[in-house]
C-alpha positions as CSV (number, residue, x, y, z in Angstrom):
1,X,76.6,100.3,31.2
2,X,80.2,100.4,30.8
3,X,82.1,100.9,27.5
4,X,85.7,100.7,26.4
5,X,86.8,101.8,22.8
6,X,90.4,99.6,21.7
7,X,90.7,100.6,18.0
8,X,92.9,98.1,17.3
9,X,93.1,94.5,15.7
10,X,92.6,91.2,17.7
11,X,90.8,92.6,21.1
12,X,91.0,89.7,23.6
13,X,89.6,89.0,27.3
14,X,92.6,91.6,28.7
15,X,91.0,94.5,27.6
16,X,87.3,93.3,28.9
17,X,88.8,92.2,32.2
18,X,90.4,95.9,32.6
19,X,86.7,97.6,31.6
20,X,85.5,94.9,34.7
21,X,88.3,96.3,37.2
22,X,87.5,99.7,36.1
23,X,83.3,99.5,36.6
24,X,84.2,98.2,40.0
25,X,85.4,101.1,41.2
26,X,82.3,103.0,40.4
27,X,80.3,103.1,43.7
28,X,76.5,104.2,42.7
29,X,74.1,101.5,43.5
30,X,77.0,99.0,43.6
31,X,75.2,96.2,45.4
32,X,72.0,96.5,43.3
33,X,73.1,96.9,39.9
34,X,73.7,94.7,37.0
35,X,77.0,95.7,35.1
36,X,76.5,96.0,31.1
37,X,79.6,95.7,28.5
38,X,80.2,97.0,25.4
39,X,83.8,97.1,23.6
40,X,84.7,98.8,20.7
41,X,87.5,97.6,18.5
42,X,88.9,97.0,14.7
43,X,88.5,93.4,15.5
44,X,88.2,90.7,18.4
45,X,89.9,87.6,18.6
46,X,87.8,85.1,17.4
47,X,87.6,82.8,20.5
48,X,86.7,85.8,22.5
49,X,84.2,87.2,20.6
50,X,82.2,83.7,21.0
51,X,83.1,84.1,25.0
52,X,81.1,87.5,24.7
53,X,78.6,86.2,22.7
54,X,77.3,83.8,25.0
55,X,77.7,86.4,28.1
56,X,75.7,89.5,26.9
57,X,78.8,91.1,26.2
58,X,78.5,93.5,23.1
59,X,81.2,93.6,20.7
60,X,81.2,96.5,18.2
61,X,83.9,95.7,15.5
62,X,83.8,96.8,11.7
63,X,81.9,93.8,10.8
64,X,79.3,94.9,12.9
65,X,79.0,98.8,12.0
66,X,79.2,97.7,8.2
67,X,76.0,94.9,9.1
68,X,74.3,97.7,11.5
69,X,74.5,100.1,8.1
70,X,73.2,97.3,5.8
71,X,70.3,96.1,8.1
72,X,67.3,95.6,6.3
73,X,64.7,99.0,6.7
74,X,61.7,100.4,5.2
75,X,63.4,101.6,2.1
76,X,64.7,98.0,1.6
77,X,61.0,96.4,2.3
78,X,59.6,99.3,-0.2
79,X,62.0,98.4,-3.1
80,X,61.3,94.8,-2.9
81,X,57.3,95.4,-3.4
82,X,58.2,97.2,-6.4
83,X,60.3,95.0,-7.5
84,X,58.0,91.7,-7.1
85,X,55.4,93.8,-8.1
86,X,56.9,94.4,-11.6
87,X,58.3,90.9,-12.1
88,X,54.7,89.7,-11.7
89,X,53.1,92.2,-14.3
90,X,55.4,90.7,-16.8
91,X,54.1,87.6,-16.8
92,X,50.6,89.0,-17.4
93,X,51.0,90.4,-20.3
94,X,52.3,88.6,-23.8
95,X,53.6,85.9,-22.5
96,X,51.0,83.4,-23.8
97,X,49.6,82.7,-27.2
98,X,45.8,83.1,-27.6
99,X,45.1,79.6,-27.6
100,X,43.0,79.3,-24.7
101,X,45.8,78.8,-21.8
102,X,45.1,82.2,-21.0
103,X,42.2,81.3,-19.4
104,X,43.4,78.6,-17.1
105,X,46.9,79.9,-16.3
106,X,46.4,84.5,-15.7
107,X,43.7,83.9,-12.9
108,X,46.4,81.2,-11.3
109,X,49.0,83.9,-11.5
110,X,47.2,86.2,-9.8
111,X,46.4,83.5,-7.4
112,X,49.7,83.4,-6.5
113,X,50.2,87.2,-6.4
114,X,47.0,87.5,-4.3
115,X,48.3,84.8,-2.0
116,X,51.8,86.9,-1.5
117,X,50.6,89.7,0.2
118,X,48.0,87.9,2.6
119,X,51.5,85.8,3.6
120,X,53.1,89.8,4.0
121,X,50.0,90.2,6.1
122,X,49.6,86.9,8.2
123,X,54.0,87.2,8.7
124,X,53.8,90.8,10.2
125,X,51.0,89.9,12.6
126,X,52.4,86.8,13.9
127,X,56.2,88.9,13.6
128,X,54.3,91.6,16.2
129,X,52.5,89.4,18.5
130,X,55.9,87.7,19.0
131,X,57.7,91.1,19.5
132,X,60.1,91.4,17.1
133,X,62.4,94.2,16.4
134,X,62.0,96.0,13.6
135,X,64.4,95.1,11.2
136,X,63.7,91.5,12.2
137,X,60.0,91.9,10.9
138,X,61.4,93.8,8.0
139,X,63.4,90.2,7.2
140,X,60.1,88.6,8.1
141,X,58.4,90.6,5.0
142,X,61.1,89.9,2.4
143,X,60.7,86.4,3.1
144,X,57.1,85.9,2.6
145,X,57.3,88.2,-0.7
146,X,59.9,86.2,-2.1
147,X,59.0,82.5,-1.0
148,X,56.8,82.1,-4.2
149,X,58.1,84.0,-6.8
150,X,59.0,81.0,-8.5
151,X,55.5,79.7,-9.2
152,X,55.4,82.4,-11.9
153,X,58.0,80.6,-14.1
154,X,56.4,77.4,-13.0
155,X,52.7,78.5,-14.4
156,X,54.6,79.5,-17.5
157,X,56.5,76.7,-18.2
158,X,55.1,73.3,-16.4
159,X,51.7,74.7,-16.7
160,X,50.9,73.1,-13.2
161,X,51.7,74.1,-9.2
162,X,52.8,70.5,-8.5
163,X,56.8,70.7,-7.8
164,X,57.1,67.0,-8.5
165,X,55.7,67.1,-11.6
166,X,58.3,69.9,-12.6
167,X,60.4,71.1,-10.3
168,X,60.9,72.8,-6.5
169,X,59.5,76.5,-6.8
170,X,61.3,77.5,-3.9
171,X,64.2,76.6,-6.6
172,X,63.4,78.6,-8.5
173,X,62.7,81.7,-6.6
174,X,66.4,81.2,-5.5
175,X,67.1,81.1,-9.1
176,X,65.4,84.2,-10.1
177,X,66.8,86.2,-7.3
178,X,70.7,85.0,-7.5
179,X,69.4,85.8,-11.6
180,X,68.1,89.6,-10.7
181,X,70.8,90.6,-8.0
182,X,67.5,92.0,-5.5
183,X,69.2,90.6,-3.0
184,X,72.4,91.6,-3.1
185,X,71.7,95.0,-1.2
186,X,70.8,93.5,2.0
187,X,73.5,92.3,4.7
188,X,75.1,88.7,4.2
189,X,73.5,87.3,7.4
190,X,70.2,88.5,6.5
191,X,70.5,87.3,2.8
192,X,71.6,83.5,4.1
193,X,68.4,83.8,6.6
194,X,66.2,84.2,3.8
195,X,67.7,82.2,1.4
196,X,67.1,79.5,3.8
197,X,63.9,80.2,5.0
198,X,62.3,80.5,0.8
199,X,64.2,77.6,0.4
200,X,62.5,75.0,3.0
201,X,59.2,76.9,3.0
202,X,57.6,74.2,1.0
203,X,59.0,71.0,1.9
204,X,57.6,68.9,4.8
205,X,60.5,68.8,7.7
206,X,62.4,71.6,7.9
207,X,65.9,69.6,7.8
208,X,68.7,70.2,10.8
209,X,69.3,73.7,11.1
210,X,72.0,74.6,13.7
211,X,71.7,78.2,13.8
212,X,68.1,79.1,15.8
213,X,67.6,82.5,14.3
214,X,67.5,80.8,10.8
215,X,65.3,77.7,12.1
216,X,62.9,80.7,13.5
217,X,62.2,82.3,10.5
218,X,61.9,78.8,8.3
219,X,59.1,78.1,10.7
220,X,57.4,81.4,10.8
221,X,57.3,81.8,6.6
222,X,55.9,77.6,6.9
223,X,53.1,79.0,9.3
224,X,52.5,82.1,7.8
225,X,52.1,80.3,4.0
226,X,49.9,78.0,5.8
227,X,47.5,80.3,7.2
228,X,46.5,81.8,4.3
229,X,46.7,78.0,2.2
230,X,44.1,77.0,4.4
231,X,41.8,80.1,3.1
232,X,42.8,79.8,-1.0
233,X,41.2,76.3,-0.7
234,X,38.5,76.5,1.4
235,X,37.3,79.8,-0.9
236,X,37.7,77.6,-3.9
237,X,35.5,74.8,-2.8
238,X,33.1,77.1,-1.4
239,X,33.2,78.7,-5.1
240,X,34.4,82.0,-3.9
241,X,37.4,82.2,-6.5
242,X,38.2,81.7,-10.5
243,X,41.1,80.2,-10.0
244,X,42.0,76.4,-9.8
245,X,45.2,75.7,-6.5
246,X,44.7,72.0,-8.2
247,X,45.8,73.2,-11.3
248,X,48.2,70.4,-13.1
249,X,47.6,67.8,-9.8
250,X,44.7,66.0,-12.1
251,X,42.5,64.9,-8.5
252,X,40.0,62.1,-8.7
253,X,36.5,64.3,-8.2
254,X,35.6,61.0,-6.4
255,X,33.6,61.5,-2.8
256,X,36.4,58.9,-1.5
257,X,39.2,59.7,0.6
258,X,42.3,58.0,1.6
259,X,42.6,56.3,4.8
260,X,46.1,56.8,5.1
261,X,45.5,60.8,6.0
262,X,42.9,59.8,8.7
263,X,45.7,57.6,10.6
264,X,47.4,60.6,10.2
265,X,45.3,62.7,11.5
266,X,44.6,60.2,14.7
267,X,48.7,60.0,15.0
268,X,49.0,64.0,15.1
269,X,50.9,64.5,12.4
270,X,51.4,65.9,9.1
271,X,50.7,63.8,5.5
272,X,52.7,64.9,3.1
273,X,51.0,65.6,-0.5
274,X,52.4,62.7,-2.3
275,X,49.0,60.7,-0.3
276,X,46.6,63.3,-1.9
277,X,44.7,61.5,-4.6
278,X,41.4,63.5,-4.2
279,X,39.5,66.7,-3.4
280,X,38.6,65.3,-0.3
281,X,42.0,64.1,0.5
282,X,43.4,67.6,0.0
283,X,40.4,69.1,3.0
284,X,41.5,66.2,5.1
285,X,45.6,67.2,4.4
286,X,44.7,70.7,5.4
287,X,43.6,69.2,8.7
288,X,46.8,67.9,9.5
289,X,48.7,70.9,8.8
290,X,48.0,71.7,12.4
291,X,50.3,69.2,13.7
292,X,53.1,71.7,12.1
293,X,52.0,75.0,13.3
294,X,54.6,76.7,15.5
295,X,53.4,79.8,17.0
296,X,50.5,80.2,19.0
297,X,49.4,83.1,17.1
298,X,49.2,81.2,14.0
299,X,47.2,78.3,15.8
300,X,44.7,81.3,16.4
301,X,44.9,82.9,13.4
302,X,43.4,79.5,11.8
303,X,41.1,79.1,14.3
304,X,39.6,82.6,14.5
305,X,39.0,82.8,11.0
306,X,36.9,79.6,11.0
307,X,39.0,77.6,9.1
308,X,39.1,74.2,11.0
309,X,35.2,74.2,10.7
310,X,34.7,75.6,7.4
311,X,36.5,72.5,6.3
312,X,34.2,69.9,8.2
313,X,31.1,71.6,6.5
314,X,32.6,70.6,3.2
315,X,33.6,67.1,4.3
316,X,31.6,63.9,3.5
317,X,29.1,63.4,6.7
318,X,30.0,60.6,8.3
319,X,31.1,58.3,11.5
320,X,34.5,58.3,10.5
321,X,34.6,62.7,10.1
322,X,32.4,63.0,13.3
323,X,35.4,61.0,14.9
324,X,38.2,63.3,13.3
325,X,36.1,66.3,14.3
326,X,36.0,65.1,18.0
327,X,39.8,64.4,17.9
328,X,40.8,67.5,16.5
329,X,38.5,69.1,19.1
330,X,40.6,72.4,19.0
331,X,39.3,75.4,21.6
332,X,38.1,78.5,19.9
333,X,36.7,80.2,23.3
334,X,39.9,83.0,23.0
335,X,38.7,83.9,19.4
């Protein structure tokens, strides 16, 4: 490794290409080697700095120490829990008048409170078996406690989880953090990430995104929010839960289901909710959620915790669901 320290303003390629001349005069192992660069300035020419970039070359400006020192770390991922903690609680307590809404709407809050921290949990495993850094599974972990934080305000005022029936709860959430400033004390890149990421979490294509490290965390919150989706339902129709996920969606209890979601399901890919008009159309939706899994580990998160099946046992017994079942036909043999 080979440094060179220029602390100046607007560093260009002459001062890499004189760290270059300089390494090559250093004979240990010169055939075998492979040369590393980092330069240390005020600030780098624009047009170089992409140049380095896109060669492995490091380039440690202000910018950079000021983002190394704002990183997000432990302390950072602590603070948040508190905080999302706290703003939660409030909503349990006077919020409501005793006339009966109590009853439908605090076990739905802590639904959603619940359903936070098993998305903390299902992020940082899929975060680890892809071997992020640290602070990148610390950004991982802000994400998933934020990407819901607006379906407390949405309980209290729409009375209902259905965005289209009030409005986007990722929306919200945005709202509520630009409102509270938690934000604010992480770096800018970090804070656009997420913002981003909370902010497509819900909807059903993740729109052109140019810049892959944002487009890798949108689809690792969509996975991880999934995952544990898949378990809040399947508990609830198994009548493992008091609280209601349909709350405000007003499902036919009819055994139907629409045929639309099983063409989707034999085209691989995923119905969006506006399709859902029953309890069985919502099991069959679930199904095609696997067409929009990204990570493997996610795929086997869902399939080592039984979900897939679990759902067919609740499913209407059929020809048609015995042909679903044989072309989903997923292999559970690594579980």
């Amino acid at each position: 490794m080979f440094c060179e320290c220029k602390w100046k303003d607007n560093v260009n390629f002459g001062v890499l290409d004189e760290l270059k001349k300089k390494a090559d005069f250093v004979e240990w192992n010169k055939q075998k080697r492979k040369d590393y660069f980092i330069l240390f300035a005020k600030l780098f020419e624009q047009e170089f700095k992409k140049h380095s970039e896109e060669n492995n070359i490091l380039c440690v400006d202000l910018k950079y120490i000021e983002q190394f020192f704002k990183r997000m770390k432990t302390k950072d991922i602590k603070f948040f829990r508190q905080f999302f903690k706290a703003y939660a609680n409030g909503f349990y307590s006077d919020n409501y008048p005793d006339n009966g809404t109590n009853n439908e709407i605090i076990p739905n809050l802590k639904l959603k409170e619940d359903h936070t921290y098993r998305v903390l949990r299902n992020i940082v495993h899929i975060s680890k078996s892809l071997n992020l850094r640290e602070e990148e599974i610390n950004l991982a972990k802000a994400i998933a406690l934020f990407h819901d934080i607006g379906r407390f305000e949405q309980l209290k005022h729409y009375k209902t989880f259905l965005d289209r029936n009030s409005e986007s709860h990722s929306e919200i959430a945005l709202r509520v953090l630009n409102k509270e400033g938690v934000i604010n004390r992480i770096d800018e890149k970090e804070r656009e990430i997420l913002i981003t990421a909370i902010k497509f979490h819900n909807v059903r294509e993740i729109p052109e995104i140019s810049d892959e490290k944002t487009l890798f965390f949108c689809k690792l919150i969509r996975d991880a929010d999934k995952i544990d989706i898949f378990k809040v339902w399947i508990d609830y129709f198994n009548h493992k839960s008091v609280y209601d996920p349909s709350y405000g969606m007003d499902l036919s209890i009819s055994q139907g289901y629409s045929d639309n979601i099983i063409s989707d399901i034999f085209a691989n890919k995923m119905s969006p909710l506006e399709k859902v008009k029953t309890y069985n159309d919502i099991k069959l939706l679930l199904l095609t959620w696997i067409y929009d899994i990204n990570f493997d580990a996610s795929l086997n998160l869902i399939l080592c915790r039984g979900y897939i099946q679990k759902i067919f046992k609740i499913l209407p017994k059929n020809e048609e669901m015995k042909k679903v079942r044989e072309h989903i036909n997923l292999d559970t043999s690594q579980c």
